[in-house]
BAPADO-273262 format. One line per 4 residues: number of its first residue (from 1); their letters; for each residue x, y, z of N, C-alpha, C, O, CB. Coordinates in Angstrom, 3 decimals. Glycine has a CB too. Example, Ala and Ser with C-alpha at 12.3 -4.5 7.8 and 13.67 -1.06 7.14 Angstrom:
BAPADO-273262
1> AS> 13.190:-5.690:7.800:12.300:-4.500:7.800:13.200:-3.300:7.800:14.236:-3.319:8.465:11.308:-4.473:9.046; 12.850:-2.250:7.080:13.670:-1.060:7.140:12.900:0.030:7.870:13.409:1.138:8.039:14.084:-0.598:5.725
***
This chain:
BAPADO-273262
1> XXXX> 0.827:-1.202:0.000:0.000:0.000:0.000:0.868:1.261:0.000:0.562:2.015:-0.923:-0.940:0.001:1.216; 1.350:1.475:0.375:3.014:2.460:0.929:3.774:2.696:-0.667:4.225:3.769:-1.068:4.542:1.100:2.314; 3.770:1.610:-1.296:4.271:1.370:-2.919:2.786:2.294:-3.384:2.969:3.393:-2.861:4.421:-0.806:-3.651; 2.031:2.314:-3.792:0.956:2.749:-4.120:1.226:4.253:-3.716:1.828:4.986:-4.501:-0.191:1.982:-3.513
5> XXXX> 0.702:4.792:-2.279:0.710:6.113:-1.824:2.081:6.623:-2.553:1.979:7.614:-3.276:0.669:6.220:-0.119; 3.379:5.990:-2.400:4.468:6.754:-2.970:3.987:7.276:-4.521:3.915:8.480:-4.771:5.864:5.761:-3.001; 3.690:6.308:-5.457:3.439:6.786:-6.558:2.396:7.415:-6.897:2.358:7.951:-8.005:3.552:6.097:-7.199; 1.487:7.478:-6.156:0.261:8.692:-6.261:1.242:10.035:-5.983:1.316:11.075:-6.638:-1.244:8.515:-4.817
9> XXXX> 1.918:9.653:-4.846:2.225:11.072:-4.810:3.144:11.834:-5.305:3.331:13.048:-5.393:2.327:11.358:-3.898; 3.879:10.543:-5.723:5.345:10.903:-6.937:4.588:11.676:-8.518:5.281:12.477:-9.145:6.372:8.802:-7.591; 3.320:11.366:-8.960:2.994:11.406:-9.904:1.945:12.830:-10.087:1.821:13.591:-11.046:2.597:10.115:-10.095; 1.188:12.815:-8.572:0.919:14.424:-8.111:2.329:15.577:-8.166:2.373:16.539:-8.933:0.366:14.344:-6.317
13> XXXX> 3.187:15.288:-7.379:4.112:16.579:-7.357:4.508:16.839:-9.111:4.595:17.944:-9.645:5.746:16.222:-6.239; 4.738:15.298:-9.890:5.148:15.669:-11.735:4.230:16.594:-11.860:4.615:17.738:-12.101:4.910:14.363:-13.136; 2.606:16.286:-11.708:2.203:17.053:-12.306:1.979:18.333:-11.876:2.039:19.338:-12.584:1.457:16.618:-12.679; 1.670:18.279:-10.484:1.661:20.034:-10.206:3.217:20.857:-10.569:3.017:21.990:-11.006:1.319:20.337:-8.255
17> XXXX> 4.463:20.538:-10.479:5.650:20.901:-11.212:5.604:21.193:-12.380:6.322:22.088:-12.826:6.472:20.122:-11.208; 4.744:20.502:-13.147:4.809:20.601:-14.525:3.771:22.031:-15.170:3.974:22.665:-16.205:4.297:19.027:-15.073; 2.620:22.231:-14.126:1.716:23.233:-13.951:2.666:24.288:-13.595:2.860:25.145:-14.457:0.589:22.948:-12.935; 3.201:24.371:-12.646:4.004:25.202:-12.123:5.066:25.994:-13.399:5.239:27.182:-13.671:4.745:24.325:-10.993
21> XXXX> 5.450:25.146:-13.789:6.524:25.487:-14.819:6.068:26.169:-15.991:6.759:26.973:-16.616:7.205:24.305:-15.288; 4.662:25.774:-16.342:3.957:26.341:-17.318:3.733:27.522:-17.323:4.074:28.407:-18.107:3.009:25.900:-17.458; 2.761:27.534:-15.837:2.292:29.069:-15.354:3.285:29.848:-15.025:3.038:31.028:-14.776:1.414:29.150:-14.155; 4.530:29.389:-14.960:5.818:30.573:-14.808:6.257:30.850:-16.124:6.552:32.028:-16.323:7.245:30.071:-13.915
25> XXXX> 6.362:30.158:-16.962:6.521:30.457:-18.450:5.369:31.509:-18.854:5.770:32.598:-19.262:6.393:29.021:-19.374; 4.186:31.329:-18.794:3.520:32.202:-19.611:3.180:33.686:-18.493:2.555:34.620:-18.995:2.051:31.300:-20.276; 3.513:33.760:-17.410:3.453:34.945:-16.492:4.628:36.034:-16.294:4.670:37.207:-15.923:3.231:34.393:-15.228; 5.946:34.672:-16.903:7.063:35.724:-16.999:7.691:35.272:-15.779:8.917:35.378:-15.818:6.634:37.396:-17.033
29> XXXX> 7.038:34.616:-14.294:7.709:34.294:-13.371:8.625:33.354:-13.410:8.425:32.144:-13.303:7.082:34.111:-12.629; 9.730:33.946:-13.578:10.961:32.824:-13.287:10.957:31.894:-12.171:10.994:30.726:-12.557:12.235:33.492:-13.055; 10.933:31.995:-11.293:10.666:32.205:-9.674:10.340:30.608:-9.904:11.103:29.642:-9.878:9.212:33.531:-8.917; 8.887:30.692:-10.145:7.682:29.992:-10.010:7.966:29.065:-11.376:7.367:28.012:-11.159:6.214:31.032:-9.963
33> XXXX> 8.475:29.006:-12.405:9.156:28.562:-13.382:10.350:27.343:-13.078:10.572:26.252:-13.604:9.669:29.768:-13.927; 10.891:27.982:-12.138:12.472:27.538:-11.358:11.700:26.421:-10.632:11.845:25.285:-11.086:13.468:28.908:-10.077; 10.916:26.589:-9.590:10.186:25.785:-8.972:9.661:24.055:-9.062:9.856:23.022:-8.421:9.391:26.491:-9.062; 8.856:24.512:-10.331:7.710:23.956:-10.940:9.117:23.165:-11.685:8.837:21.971:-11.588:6.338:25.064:-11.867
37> XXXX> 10.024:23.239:-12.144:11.234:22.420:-13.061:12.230:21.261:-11.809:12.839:20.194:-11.889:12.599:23.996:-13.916; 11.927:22.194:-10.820:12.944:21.029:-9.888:11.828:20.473:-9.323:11.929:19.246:-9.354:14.206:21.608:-8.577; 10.635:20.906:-8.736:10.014:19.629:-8.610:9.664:18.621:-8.961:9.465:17.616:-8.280:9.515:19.601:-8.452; 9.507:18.817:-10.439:9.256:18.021:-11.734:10.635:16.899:-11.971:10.640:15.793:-12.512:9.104:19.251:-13.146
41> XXXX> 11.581:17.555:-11.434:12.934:16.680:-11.572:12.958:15.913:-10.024:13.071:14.688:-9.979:14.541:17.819:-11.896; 12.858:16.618:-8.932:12.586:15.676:-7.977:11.510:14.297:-8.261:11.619:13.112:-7.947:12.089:16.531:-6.909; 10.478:15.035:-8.975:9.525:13.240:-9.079:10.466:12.761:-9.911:10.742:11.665:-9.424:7.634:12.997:-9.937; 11.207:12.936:-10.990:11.581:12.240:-11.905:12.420:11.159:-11.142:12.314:9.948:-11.331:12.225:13.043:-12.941
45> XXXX> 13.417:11.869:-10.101:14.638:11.195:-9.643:14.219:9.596:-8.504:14.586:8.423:-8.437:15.578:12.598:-8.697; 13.240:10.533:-7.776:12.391:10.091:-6.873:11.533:8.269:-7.740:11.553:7.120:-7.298:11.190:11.705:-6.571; 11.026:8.733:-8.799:10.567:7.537:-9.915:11.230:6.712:-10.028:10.910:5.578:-9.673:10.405:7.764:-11.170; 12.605:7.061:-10.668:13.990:5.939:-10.534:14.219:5.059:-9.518:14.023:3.844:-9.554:15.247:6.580:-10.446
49> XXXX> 14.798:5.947:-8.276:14.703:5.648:-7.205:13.735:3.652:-7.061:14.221:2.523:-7.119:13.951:7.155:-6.616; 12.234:4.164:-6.861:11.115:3.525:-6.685:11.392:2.134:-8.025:11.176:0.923:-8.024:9.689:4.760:-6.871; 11.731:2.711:-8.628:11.780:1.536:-9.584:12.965:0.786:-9.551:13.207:0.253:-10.634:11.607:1.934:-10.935; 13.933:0.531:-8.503:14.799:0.094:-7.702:16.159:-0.112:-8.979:16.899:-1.074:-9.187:14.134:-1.321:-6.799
53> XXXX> 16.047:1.504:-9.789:17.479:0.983:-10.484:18.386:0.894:-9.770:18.833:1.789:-9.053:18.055:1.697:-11.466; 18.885:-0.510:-9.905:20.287:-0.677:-9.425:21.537:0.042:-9.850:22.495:0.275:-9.113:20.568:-1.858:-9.630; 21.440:0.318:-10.926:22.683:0.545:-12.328:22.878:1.582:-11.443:23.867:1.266:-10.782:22.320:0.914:-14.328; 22.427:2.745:-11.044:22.683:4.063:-10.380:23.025:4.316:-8.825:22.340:4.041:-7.840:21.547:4.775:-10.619
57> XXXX> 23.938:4.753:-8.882:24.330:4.737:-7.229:23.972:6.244:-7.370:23.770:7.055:-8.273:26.196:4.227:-6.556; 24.007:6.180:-5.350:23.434:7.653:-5.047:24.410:8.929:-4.731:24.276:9.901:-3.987:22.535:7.521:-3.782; 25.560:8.460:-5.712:26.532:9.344:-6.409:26.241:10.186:-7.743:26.436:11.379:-7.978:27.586:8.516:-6.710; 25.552:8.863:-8.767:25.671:9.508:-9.947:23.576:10.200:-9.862:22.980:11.033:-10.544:26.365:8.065:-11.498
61> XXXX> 23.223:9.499:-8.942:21.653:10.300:-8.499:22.104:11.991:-8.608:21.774:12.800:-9.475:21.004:9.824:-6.430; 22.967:12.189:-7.409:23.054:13.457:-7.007:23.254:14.240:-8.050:22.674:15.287:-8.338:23.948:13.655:-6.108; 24.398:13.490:-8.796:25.184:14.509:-10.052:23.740:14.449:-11.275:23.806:14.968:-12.389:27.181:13.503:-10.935; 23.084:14.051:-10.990:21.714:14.267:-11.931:20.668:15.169:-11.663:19.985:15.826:-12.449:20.974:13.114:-12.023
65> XXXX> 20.639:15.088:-10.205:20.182:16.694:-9.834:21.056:17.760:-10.027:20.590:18.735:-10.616:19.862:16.892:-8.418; 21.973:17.789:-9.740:22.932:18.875:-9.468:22.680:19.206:-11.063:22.307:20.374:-11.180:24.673:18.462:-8.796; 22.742:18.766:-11.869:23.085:18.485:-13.147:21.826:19.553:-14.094:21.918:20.456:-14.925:23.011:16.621:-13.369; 20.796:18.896:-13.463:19.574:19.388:-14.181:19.549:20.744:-13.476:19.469:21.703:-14.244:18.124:18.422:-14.011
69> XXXX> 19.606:21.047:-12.033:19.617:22.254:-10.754:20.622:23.073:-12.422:20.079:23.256:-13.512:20.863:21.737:-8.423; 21.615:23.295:-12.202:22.575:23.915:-13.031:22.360:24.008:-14.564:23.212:24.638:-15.190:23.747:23.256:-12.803; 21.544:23.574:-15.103:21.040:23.604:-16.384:19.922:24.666:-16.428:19.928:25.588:-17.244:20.565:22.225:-16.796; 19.004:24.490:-15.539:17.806:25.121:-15.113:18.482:26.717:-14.951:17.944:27.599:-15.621:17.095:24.336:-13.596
73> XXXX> 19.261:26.964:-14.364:19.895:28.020:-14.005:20.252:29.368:-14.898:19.993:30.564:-15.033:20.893:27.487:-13.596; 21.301:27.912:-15.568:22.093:28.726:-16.478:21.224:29.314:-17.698:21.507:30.367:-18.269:23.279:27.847:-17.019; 20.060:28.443:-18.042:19.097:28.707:-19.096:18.234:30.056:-18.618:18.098:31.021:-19.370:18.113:27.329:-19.328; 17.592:29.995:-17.089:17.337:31.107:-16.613:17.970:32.300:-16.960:17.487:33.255:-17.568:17.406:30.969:-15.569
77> XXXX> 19.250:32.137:-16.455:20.203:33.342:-16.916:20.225:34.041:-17.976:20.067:35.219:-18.295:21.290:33.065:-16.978; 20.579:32.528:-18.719:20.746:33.376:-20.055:19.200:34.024:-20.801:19.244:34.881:-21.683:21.541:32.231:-21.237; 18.095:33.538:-20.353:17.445:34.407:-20.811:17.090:35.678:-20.376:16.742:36.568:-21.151:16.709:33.954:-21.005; 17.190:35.849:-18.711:17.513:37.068:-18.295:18.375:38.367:-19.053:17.945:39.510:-19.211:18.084:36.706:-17.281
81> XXXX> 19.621:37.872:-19.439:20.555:38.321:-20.086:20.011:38.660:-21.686:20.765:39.366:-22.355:21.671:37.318:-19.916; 19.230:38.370:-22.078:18.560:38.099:-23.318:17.598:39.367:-23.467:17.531:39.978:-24.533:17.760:36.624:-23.294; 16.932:39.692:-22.451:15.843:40.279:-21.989:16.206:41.833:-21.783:15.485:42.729:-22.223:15.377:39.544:-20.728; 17.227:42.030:-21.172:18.312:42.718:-20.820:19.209:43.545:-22.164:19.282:44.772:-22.228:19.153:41.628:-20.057
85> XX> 19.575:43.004:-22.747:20.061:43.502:-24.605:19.161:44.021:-25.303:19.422:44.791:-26.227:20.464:42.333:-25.692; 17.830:43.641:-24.931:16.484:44.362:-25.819:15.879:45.305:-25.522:14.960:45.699:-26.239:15.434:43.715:-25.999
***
């Protein structure tokens, strides 16, 4: 049952993240944009996790957040910077 509740709720946070990310895209809120993308990557990681890949230790987990965290960022930025020239 516990297997169950996890993935209800792994599959709630995708989607409200994924809402999140939307409604920061079309409002202009980065913020709320930023948000809605790492939560969306937390269920993702969190999914793996649950689906007991072995192949992945919780070395190369981290460097997959960190990974996506720093992607998210830098893309932020640069459109800041983008925004900024115009």
């Amino acid at each position: 049952m516990a297997d169950f509740k996890d993935k209800l709720n792994n599959s709630k946070d995708k989607i409200v993240g994924e809402v999140k990310e939307k409604v920061g895209k079309v409002t202009g809120n980065e913020e709320l944009e930023l948000k809605g993308k790492i939560q969306s990557a937390k269920s993702d990681i969190k999914e793996k996790i649950n689906k007991d890949d072995i192949g992945k230790d919780m070395h190369e987990i981290k460097e997959d957040i960190a990974e996506k965290i720093n992607n998210i960022i830098d893309k932020n930025k640069d459109k800041k910077y983008n925004k900024e020239d115009k």
